[in-house]
C-alpha positions in Angstrom: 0.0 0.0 0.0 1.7 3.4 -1.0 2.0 6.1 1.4 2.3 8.8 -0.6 1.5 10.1 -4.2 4.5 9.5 -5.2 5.4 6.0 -4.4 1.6 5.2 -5.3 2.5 6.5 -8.9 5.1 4.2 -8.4 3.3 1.3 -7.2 0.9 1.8 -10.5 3.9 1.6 -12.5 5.1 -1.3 -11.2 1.9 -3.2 -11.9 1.5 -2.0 -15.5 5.0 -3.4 -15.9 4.4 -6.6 -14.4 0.7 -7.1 -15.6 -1.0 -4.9 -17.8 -4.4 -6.5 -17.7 -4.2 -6.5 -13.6 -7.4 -4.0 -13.0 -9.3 -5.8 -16.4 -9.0 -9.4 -14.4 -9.8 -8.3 -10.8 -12.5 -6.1 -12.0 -13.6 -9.3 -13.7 -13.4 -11.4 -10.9 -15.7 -9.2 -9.0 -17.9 -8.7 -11.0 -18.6 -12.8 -12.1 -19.0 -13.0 -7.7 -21.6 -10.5 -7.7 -24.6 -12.1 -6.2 -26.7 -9.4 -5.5 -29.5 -10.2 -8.0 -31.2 -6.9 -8.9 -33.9 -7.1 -11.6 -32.3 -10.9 -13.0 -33.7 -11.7 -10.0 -37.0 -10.5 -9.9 -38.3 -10.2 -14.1 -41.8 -9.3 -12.6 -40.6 -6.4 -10.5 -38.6 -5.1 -13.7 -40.8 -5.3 -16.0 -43.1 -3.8 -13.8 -40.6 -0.9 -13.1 -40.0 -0.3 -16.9 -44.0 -0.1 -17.7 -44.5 2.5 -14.9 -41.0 4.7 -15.5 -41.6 4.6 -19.1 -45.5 5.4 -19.1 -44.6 8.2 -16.5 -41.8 9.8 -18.2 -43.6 10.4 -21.2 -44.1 14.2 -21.8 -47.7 15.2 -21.3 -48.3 14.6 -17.8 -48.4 16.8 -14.6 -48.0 15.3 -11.5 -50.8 16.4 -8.8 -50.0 14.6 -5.3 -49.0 11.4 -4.1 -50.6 9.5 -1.2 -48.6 7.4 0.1 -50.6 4.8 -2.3 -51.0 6.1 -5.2 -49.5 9.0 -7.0 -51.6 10.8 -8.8 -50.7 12.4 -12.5 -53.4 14.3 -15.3 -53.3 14.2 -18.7 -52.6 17.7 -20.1 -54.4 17.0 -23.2 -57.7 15.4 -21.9 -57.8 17.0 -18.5 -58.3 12.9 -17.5 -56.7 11.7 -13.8 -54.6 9.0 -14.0 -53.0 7.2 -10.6 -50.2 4.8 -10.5 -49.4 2.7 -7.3 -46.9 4.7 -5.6 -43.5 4.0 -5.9 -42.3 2.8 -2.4 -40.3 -0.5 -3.3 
């Protein structure tokens, strides 16, 4: 572990002498023993995600309240309510 700036520009040196794919492999490595999951995990919960992002980021919209349940948005050309379960997961 360097201690300063300059032997840590050092110790970088070193390593892209002695193996310059070093940081490529480790941050491999990590990343193949990642087991956290996310939305591979849970298909339902992103595609359930992606409807309600993508329906409420389209332009025409103006969010009104939420209610701890539902948020509520209206449709600037109709004047129509819409709600969409709140987003609380």
């Amino acid at each position: 572990m360097s201690g300063s700036k300059s032997t840590g520009l050092k110790a970088a040196r070193t390593i892209k002498v002695r193996d310059p794919d070093f940081h490529k492999r480790i941050g491999a490595t990590g990343g193949r023993n990642g087991n956290t999951g996310g939305f591979a995990a849970r298909p339902d919960l992103a595609k359930t995600a992606g409807k309600t992002g993508g329906s409420r980021s389209k332009r025409g919209y103006k969010y009104i309240k939420d209610d701890g349940v539902y948020a509520y948005y209206q449709k600037i050309a109709t004047g129509e309510e819409v709600k969409y379960v709140s987003s609380t997961w």
